[in-house]
DOLUM-742452 format. One line per 4 residues: their letters; for each residue x, y, z of N, C-alpha, C. Coordinates in Angstrom, 1 decimal. Layout:
<pts>
a	X Y Z X Y Z X Y Z | ...
</pts>
This chain:
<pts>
xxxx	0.8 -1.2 0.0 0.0 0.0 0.0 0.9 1.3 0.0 | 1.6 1.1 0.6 2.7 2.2 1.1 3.4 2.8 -0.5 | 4.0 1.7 -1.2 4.3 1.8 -2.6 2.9 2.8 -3.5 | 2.2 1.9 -3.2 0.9 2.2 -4.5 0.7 3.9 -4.0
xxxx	0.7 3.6 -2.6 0.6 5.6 -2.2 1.7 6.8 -3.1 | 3.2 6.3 -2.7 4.4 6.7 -3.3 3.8 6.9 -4.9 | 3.8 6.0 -5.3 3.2 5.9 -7.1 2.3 7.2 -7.5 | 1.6 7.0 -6.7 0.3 8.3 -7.3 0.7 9.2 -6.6
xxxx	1.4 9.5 -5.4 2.0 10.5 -5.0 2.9 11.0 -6.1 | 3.7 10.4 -6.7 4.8 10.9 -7.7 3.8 11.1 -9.2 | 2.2 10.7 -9.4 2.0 11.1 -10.2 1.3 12.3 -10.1 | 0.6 12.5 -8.7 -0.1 14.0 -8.8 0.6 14.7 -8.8
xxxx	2.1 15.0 -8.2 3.0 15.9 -8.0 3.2 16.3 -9.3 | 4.0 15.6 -10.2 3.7 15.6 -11.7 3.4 16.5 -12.7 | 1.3 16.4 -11.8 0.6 16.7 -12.9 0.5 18.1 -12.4 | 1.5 18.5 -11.6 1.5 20.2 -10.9 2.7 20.8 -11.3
xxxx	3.7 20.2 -11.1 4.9 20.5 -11.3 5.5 20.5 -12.7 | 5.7 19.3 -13.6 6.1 19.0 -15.4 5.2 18.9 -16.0 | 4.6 17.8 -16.6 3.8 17.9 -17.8 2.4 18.0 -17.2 | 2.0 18.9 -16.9 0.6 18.6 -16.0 -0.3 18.2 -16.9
xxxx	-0.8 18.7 -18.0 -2.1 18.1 -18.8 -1.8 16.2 -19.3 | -0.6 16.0 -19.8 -0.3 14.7 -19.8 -0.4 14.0 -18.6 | 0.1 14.3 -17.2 0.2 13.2 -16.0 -1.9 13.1 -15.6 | -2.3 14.3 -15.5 -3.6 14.0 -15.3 -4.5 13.5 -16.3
xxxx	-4.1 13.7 -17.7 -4.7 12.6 -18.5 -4.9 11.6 -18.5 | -3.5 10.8 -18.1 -2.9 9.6 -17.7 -3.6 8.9 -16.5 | -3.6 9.5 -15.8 -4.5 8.8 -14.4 -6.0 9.2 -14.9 | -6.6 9.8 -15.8 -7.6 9.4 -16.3 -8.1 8.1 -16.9
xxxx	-7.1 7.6 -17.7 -6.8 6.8 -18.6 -6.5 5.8 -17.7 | -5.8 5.6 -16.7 -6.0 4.1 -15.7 -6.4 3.7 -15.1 | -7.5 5.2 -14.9 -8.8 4.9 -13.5 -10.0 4.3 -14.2 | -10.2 4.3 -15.8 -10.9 3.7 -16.7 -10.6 2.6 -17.4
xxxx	-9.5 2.1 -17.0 -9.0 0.6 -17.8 -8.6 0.5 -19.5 | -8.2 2.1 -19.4 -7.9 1.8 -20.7 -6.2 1.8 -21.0 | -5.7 2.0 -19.8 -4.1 1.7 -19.4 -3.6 0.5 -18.6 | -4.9 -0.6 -18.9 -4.6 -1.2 -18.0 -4.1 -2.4 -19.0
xxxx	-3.6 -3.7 -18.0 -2.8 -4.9 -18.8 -4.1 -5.8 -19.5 | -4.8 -5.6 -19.0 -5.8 -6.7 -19.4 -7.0 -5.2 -20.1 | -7.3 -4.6 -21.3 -8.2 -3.5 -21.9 -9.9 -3.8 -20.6 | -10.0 -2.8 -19.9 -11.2 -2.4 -19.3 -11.1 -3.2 -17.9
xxxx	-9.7 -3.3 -17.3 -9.7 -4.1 -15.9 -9.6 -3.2 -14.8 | -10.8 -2.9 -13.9 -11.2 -1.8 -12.8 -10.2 -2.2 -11.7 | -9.2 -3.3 -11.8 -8.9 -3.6 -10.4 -8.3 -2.1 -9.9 | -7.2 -1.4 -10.8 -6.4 -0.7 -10.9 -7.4 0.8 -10.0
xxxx	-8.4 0.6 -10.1 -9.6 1.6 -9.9 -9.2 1.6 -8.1 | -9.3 0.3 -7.4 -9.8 0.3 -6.4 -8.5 0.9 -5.4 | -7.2 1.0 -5.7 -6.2 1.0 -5.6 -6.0 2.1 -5.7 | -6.7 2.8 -6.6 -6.2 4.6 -6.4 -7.2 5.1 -5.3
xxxx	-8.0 4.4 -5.2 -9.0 4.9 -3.7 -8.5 4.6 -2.5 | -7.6 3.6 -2.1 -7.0 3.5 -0.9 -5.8 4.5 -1.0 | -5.1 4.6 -2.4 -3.9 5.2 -2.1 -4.3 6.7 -2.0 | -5.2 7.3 -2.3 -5.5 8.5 -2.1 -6.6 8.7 -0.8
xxxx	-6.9 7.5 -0.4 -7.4 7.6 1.1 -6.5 7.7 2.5 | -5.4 7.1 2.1 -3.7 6.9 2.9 -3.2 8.2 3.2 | -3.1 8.6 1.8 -2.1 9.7 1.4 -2.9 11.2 2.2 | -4.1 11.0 1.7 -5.3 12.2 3.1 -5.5 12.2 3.8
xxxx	-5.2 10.8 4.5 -5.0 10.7 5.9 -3.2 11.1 6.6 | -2.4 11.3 5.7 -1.3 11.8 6.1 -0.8 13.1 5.8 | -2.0 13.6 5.2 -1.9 14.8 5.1 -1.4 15.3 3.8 | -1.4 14.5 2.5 -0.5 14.8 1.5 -1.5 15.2 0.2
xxxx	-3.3 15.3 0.4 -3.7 15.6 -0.2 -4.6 16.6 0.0 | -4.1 18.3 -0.8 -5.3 19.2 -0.3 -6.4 19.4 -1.5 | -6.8 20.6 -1.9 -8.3 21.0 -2.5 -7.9 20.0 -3.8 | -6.9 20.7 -4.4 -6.4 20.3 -5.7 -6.8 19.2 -6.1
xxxx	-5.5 18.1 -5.6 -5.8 16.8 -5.3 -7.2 15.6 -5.1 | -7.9 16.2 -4.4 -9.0 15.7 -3.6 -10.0 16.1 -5.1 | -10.1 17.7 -5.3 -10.3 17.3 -6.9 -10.7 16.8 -7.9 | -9.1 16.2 -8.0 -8.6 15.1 -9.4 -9.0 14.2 -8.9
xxxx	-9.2 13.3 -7.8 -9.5 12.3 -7.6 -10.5 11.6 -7.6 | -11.6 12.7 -7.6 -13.0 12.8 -7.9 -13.3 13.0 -8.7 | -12.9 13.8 -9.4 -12.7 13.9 -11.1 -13.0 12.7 -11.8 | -11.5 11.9 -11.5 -10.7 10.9 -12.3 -12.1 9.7 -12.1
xxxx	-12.7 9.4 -10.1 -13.8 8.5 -10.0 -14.9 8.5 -11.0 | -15.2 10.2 -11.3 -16.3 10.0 -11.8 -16.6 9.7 -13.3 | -15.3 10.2 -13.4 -15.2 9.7 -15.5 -15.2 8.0 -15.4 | -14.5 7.6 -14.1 -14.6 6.1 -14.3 -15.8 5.3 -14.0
xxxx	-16.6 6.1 -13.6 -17.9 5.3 -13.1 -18.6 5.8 -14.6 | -18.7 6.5 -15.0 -19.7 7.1 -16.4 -19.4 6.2 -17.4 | -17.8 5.8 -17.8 -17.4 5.0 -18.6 -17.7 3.4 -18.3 | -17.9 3.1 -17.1 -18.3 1.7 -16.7 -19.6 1.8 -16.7
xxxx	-20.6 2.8 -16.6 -21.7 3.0 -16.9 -22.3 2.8 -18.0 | -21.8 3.7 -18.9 -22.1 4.0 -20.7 -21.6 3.2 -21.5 | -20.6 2.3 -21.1 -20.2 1.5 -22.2 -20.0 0.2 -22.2 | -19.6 -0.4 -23.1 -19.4 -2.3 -22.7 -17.7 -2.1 -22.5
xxxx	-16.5 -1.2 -21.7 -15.2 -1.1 -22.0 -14.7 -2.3 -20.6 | -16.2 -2.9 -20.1 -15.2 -3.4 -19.1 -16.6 -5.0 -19.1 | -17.3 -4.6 -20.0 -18.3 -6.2 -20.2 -17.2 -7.3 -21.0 | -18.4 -8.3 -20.6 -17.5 -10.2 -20.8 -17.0 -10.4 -20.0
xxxx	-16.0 -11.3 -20.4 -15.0 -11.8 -20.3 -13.8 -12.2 -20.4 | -12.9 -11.9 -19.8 -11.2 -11.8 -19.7 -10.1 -12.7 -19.6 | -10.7 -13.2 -18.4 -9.6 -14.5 -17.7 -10.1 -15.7 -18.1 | -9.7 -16.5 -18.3 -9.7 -18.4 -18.4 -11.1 -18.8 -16.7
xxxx	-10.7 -17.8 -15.9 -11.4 -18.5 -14.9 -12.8 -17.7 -14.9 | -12.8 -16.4 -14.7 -14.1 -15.8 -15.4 -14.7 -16.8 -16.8 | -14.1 -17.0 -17.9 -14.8 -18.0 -18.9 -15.4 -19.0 -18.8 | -14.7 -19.8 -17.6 -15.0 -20.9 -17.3 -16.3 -21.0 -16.2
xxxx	-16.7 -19.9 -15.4 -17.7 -19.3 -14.8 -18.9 -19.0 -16.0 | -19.0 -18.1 -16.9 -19.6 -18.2 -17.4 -20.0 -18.9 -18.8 | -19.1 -19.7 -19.1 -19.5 -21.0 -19.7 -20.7 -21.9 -19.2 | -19.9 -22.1 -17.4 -21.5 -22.7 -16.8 -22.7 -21.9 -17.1
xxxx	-22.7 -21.1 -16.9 -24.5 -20.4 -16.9 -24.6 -20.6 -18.0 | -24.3 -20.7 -19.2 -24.6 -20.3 -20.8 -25.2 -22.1 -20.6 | -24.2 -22.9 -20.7 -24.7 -24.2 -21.0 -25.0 -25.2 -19.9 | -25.0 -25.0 -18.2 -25.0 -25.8 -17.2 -26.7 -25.4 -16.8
xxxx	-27.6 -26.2 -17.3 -28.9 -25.6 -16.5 -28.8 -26.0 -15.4 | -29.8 -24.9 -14.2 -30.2 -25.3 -13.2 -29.0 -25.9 -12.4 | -28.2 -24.7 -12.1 -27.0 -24.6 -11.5 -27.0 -25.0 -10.0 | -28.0 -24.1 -9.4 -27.9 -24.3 -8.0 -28.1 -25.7 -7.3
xxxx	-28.8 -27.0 -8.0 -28.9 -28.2 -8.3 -27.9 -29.0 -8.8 | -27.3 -28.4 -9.0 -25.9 -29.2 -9.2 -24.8 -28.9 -8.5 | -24.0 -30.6 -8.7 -23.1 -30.5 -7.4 -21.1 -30.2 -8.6 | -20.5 -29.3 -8.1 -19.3 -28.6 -8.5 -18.4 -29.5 -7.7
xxxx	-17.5 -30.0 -8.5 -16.1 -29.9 -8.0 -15.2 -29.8 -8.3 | -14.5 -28.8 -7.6 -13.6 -28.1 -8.2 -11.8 -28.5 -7.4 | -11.1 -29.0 -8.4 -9.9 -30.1 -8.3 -8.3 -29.0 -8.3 | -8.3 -28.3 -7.4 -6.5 -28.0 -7.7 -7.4 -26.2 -7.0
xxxx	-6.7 -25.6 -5.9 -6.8 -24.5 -5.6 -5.5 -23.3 -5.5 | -4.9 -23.4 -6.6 -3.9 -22.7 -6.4 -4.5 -21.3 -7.0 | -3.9 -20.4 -7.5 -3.6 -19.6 -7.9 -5.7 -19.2 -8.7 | -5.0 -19.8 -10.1 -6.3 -19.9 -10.6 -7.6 -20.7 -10.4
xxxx	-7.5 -22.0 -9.4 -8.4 -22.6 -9.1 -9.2 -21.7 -8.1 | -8.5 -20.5 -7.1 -8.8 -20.0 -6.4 -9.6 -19.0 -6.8 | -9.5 -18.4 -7.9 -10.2 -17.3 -8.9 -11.3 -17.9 -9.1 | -11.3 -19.1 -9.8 -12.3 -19.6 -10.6 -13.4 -20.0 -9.7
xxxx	-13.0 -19.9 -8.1 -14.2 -20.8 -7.3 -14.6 -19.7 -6.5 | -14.2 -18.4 -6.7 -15.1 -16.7 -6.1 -16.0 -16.5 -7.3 | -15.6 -16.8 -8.9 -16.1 -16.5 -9.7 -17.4 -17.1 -9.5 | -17.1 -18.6 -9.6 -18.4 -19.8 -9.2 -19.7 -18.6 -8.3
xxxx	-19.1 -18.5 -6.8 -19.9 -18.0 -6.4 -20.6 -16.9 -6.0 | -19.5 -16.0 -7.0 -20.1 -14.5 -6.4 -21.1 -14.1 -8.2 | -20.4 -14.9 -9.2 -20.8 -14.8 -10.4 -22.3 -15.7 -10.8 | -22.5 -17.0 -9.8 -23.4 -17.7 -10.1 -24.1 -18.0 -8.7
xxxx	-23.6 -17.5 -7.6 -24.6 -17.3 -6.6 -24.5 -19.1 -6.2 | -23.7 -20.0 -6.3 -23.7 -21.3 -6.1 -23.0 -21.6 -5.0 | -23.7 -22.1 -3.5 -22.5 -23.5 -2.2 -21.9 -24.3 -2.6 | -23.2 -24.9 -3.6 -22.7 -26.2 -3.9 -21.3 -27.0 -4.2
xxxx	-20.4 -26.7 -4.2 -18.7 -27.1 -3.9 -18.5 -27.3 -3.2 | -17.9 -28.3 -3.8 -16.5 -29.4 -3.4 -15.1 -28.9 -3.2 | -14.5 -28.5 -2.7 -12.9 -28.1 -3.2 -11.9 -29.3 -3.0 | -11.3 -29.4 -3.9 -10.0 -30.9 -3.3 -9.0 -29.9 -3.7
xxxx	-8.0 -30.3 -3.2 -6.7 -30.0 -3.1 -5.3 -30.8 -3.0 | -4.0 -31.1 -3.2 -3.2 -32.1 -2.8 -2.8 -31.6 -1.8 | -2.9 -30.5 -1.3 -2.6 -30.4 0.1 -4.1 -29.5 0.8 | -4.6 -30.6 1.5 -5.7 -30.4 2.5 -6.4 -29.4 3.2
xxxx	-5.0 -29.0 3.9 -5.3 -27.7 4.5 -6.1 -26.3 3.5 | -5.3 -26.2 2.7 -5.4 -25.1 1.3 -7.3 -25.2 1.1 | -7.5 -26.3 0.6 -8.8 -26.7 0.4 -9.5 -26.1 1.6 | -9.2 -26.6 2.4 -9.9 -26.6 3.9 -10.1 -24.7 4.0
xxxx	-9.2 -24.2 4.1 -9.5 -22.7 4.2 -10.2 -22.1 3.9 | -10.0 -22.2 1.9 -11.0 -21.5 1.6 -12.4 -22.1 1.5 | -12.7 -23.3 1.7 -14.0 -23.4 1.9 -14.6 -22.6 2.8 | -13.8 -23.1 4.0 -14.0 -22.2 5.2 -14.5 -20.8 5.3
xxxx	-13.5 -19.9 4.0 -13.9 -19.0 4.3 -14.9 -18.5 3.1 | -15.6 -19.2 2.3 -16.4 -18.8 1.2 -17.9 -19.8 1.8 | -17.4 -20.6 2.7 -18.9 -21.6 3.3 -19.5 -22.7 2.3 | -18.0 -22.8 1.8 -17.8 -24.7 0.8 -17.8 -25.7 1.4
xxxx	-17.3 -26.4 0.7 -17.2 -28.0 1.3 -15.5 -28.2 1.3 | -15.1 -29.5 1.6 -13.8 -29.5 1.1 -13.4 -31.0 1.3 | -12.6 -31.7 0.6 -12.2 -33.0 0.5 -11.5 -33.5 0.1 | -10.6 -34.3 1.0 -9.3 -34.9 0.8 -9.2 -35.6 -0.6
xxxx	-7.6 -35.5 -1.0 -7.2 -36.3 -2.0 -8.0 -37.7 -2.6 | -7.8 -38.5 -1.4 -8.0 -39.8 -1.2 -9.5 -39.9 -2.0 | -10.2 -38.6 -1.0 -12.1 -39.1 -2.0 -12.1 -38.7 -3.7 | -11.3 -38.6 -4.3 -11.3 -37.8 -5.3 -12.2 -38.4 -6.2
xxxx	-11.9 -40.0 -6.2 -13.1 -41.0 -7.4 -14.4 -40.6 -6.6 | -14.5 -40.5 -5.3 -16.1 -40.9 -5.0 -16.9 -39.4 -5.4 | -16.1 -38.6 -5.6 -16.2 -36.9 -5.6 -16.7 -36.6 -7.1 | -15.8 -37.2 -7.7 -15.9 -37.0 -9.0 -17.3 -37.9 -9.5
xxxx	-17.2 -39.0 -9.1 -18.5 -39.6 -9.9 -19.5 -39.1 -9.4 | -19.9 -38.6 -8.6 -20.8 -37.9 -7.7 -21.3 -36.5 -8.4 | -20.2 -36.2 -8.9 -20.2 -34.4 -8.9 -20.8 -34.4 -10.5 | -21.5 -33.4 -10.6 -21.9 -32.9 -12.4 -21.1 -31.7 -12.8
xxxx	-20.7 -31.0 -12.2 -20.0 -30.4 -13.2 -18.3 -30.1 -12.2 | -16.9 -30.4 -13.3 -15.9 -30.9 -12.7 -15.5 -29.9 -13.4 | -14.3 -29.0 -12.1 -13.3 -27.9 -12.8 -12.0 -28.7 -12.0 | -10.9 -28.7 -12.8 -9.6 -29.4 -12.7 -8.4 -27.9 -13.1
xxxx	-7.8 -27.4 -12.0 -6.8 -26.5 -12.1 -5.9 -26.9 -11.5 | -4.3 -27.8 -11.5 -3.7 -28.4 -11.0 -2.3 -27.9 -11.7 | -1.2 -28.3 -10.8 -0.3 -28.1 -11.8 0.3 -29.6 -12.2 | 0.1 -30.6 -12.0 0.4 -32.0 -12.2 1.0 -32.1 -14.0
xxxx	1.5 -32.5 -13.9 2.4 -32.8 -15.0 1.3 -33.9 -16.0 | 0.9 -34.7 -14.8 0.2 -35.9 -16.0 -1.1 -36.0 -15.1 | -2.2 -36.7 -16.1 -3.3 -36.2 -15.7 -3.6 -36.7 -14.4 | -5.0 -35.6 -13.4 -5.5 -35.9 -12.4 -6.6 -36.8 -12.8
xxxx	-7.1 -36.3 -13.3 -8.8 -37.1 -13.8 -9.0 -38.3 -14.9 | -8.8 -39.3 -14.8 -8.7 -40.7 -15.1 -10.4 -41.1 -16.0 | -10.3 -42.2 -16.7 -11.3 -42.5 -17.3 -11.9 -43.1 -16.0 | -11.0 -44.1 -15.4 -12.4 -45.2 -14.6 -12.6 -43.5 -13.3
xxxx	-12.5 -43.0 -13.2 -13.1 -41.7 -12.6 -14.9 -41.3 -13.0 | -14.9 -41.3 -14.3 -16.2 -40.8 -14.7 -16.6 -42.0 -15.9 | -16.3 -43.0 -15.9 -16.9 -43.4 -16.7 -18.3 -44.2 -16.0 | -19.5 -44.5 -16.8 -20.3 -45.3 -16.4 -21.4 -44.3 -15.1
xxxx	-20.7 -42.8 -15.3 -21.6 -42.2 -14.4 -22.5 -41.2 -14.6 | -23.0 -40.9 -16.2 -23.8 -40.3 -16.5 -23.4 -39.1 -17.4 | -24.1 -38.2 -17.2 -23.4 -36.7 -18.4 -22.6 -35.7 -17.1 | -22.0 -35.5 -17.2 -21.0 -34.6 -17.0 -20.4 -33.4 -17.6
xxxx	-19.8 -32.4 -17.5 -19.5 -31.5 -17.5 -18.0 -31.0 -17.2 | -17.0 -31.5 -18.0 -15.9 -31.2 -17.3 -14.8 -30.3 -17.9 | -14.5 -29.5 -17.3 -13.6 -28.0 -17.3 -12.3 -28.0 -17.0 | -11.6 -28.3 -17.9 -10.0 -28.2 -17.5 -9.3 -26.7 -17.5
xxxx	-8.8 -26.2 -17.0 -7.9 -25.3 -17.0 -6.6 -25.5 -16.7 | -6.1 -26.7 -16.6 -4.4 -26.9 -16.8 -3.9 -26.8 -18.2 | -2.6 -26.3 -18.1 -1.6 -26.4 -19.0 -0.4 -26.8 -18.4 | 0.0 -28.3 -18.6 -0.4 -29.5 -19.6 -2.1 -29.6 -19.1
xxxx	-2.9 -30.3 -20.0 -4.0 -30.7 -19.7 -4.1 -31.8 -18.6 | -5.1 -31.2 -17.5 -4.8 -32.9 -15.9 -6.0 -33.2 -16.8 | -6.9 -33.7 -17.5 -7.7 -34.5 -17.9 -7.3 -35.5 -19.0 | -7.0 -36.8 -18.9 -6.8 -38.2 -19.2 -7.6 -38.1 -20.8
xxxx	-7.1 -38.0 -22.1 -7.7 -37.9 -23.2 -8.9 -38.8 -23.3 | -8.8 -40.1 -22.6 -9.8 -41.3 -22.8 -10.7 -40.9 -22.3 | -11.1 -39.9 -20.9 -11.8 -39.6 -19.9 -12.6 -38.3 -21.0 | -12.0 -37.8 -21.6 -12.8 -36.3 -22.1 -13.5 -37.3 -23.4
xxxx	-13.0 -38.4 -24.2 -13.9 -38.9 -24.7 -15.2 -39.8 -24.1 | -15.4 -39.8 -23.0 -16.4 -40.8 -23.0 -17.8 -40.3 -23.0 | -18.5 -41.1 -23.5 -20.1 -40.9 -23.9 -20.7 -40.0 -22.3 | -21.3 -38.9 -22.4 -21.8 -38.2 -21.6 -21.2 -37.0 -20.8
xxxx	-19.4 -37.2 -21.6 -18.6 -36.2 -21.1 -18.7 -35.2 -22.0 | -18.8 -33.6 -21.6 -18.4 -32.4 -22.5 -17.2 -32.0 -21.9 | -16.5 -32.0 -22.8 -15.0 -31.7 -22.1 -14.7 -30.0 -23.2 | -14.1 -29.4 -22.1 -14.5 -28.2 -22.6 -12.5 -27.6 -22.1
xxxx	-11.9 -27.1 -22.5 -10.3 -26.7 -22.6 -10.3 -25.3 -22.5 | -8.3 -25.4 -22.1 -8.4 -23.9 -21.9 -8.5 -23.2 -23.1 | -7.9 -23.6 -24.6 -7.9 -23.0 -25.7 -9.6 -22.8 -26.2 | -10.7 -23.8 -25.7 -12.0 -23.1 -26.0 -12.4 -21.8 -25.1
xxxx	-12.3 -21.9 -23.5 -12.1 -20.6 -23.0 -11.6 -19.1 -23.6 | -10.4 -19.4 -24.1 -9.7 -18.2 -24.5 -10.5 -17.4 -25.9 | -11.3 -18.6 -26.7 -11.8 -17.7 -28.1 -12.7 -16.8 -27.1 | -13.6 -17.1 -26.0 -14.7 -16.2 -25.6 -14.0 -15.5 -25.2
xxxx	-12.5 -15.2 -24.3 -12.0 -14.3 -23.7 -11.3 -13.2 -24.8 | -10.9 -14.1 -26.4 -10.5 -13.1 -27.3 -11.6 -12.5 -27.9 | -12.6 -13.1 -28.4 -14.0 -12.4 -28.5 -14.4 -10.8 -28.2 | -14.3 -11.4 -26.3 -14.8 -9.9 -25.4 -13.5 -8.9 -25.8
xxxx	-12.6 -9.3 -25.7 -11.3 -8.0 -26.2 -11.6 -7.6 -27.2 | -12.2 -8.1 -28.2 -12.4 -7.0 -29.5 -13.7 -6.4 -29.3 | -14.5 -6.9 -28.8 -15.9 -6.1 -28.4 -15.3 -5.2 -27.6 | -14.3 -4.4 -26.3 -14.0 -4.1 -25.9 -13.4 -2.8 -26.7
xxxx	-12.3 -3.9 -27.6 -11.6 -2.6 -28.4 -12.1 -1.3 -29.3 | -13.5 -1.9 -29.5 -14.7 -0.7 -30.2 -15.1 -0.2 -29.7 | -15.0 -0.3 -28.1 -16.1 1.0 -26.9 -14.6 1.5 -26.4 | -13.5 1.6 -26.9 -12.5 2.8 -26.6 -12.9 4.1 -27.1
xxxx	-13.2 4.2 -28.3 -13.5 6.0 -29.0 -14.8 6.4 -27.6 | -15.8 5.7 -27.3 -16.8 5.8 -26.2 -16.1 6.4 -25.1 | -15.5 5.7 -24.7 -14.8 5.9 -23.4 -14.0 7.3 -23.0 | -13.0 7.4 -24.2 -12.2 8.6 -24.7 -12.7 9.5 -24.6
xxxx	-13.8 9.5 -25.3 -14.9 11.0 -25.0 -15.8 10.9 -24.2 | -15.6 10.3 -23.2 -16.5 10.7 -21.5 -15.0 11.3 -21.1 | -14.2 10.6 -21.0 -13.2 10.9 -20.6 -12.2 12.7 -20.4 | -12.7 13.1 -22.0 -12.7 14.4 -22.7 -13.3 15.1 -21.6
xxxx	-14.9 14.9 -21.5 -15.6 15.9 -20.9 -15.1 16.0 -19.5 | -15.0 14.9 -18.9 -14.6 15.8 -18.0 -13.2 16.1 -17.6 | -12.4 16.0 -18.2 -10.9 16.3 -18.2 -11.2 17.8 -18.5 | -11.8 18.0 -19.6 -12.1 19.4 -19.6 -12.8 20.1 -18.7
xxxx	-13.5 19.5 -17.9 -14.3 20.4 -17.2 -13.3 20.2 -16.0 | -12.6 19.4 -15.4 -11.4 19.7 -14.4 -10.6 20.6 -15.3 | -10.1 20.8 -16.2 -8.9 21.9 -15.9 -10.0 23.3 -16.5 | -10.7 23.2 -16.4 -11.8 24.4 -16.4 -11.8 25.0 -14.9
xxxx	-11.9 24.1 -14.5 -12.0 24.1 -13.0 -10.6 24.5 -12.6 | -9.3 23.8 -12.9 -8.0 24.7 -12.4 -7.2 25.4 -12.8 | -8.2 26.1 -14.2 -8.0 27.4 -14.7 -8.7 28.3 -13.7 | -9.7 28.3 -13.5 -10.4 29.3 -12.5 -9.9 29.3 -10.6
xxxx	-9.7 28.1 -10.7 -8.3 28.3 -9.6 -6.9 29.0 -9.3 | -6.5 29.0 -10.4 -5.6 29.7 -10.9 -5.3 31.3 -10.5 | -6.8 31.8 -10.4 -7.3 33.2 -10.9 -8.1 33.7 -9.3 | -7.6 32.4 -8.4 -8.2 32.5 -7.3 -7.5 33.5 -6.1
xxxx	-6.3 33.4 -6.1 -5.5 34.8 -5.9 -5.7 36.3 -5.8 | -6.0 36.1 -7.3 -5.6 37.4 -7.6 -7.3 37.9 -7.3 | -8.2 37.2 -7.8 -9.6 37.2 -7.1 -9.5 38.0 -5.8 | -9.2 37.3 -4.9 -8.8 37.2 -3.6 -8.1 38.7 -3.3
xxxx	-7.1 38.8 -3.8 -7.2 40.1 -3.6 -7.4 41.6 -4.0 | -8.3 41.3 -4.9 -8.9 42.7 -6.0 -10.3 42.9 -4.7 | -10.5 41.4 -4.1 -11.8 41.7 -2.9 -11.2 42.5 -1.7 | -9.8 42.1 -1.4 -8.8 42.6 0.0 -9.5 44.0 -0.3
xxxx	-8.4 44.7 -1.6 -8.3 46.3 -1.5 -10.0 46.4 -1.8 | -10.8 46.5 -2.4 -11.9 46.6 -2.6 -12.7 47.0 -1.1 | -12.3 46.0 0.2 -12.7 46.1 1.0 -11.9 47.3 2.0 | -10.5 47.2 1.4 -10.1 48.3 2.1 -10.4 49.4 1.6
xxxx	-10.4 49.8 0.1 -11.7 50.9 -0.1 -12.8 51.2 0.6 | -13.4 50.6 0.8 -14.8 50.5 1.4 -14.7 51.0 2.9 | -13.6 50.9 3.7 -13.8 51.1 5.1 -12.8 51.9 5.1 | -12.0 52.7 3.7 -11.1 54.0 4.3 -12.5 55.0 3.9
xxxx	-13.3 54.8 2.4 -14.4 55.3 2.5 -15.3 55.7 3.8 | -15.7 55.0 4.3 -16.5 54.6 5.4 -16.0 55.6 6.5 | -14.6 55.7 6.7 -14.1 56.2 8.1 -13.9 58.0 7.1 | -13.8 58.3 6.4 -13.3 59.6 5.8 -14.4 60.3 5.9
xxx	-15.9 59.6 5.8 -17.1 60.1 5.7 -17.6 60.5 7.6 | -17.2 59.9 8.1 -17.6 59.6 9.7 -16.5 60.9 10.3 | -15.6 61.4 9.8 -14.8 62.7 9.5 -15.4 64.1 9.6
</pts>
């Protein structure tokens, strides 16, 4: 946090000191995701709200500042408003989230399990439920604990290596994110247990090629994930000119605003002598 403060501290200074219309553009431009690594990703959004919540609390932000920052929020909320620059889908684990709803009916009735919680398994199973509103999970893990946590802390289930066949034949729709070299998910795993649904997200693939052939299996990969996630990026790439010109307006109407700040001074004191007119007047008359 301390960093991210320093960062946008060295960019508002910046936008006062050197190139000011470029630096404040710029933090326009990343509070809207159009600077960001992944085209229309708000994470970057939430991060200038604490660092400029830190930085005011230490005293390092006055009128100016406070501002731009409000500024910058509100071009970002109009642009996530008005346009599709931050709709679809991005990630392999977001895809794989809404792959289910497109093709898994009657979700909440079905039982999830979801096989490997590292990194991306971990994504994919907030996605599950904050995207699909679903308990129903399983989490397995090769190491137990891991599993165990975040069930714990999202109000899942969780289960050892060992149950993994009873889990799987059990379960209708199966997410496998592992880093295992050779496959987790075996044919005698799901064979002979109905229609299934199973979602790999490893690279190498943990699903057993014999196992994604069998009668009732839809076996679904990371390279089908990715066309929907290249898809949403070019839908994305056409609501830039949109964005740009929300962005215009009010970039303009902030340095509208600290052009007339500017003039606040001299304002200021054309009112001083004005007033001292007024009460040498005042006393000359009382004479």
């Amino acid at each position: 946090m301390q960093r991210i403060c320093r960062k946008y501290r060295y960019i508002f200074r910046t936008s006062i000191y050197q190139n000011g219309s470029e630096a404040i553009g710029h933090i326009f431009h990343v509070a809207a995701g159009l600077d960001s690594q992944i085209l229309g990703d708000y994470e970057i959004l939430g991060q200038i709200k604490k660092a400029a919540k830190q930085a005011k609390s230490k005293g390092y932000i006055g009128a100016f500042m406070e501002r731009l920052v409000n500024s910058v929020l509100q071009a970002s909320k109009a642009v996530k408003t008005n346009t599709g620059l931050s709709g679809g889908t991005v990630s392999v684990a977001f895809a794989a989230a809404q792959y289910i709803k497109e093709y898994a009916a009657d979700i909440k009735n079905k039982k999830v399990v979801l096989v490997g919680t590292g990194k991306i398994g971990r994504s994919t199973c907030r996605n599950l439920v904050d995207y699909l509103n679903t308990g129903n999970i399983t989490l397995i893990n090769r190491t137990e604990e891991t599993a165990a946590e975040l069930a714990k802390e999202l109000g899942l289930h969780s289960a050892p290596m060992e149950s993994l066949k009873g889990e799987l034949q059990s379960g209708d729709i199966i997410l496998v994110s592992t880093g295992a070299t050779d496959p987790v998910i075996r044919k005698e795993h799901l064979e002979g247990r109905g229609n299934k649904l199973v979602i790999d997200l490893s690279v190498p693939s943990n699903v057993d090629i014999a196992a994604q052939q069998l009668p009732g299996i839809t076996f679904v990969d990371v390279d089908m994930l990715s066309k929907i996630k290249d898809e949403t990026l070019q839908q994305r790439q056409a609501e830039v000119p949109k964005a740009i010109a929300i962005i215009s307006e009010h970039l303009t109407e902030f340095m509208e605003w600290y052009d007339m700040r500017k003039n606040v001074p001299v304002l200021k004191e054309v009112k001083n002598k004005l007033k001292e007119i007024h009460i040498d007047l005042y006393y000359s008359r009382m004479i």
